[in-house]
N, C-alpha and C positions, 0 to 999 in steps of 0.2 A: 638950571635955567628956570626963569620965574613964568610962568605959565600966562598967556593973555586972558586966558578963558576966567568968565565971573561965575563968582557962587548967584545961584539961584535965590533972589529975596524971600524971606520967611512971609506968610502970607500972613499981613498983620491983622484980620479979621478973625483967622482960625488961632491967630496968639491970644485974642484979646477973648474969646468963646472959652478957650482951654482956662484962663487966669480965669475967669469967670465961674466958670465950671469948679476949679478948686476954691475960690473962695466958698461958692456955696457949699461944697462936702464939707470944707472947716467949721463955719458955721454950725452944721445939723449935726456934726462930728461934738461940738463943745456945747450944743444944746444938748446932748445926750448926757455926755459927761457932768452938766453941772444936773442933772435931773437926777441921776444916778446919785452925785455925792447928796441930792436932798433928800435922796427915798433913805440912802442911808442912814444920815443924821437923823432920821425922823424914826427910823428901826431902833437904832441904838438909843434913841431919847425914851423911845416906848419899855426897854427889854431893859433900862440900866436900873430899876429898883426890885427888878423880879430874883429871885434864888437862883441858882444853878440848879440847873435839873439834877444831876450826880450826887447832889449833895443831897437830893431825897429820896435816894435809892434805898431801901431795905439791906439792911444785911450784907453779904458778901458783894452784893452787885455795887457797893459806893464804895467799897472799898478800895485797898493799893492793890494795883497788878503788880507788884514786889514777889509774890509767894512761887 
């Protein structure tokens, strides 16, 4: 048998707080993210005509861990 009793209404003030709420963490979430991909870009622009460190090691220490 199908019940008379109603669902209680979602309080549309504390819906529209919550969406609110998340859009902002998205937000400062994707401002993060694209800050990070620029710090990186900006690493890798700096670091891309330098040597490898390894490769100016003395002696056994550049060498192959083969042995």
């Amino acid at each position: 048998m199908a019940s008379t009793e109603q669902k209680p209404l979602a309080d549309p003030i504390a819906d529209k707080r919550r969406v609110a709420s998340a859009i902002a963490r998205a937000k400062a979430k994707d401002a993060r993210l694209r800050l990070m991909k620029e710090r990186n870009e900006n690493y890798l622009a700096e670091h891309r005509d330098e040597p490898q460190a390894y490769e100016e090691l003395p002696g056994d220490l550049g060498g192959s861990a083969a042995e």
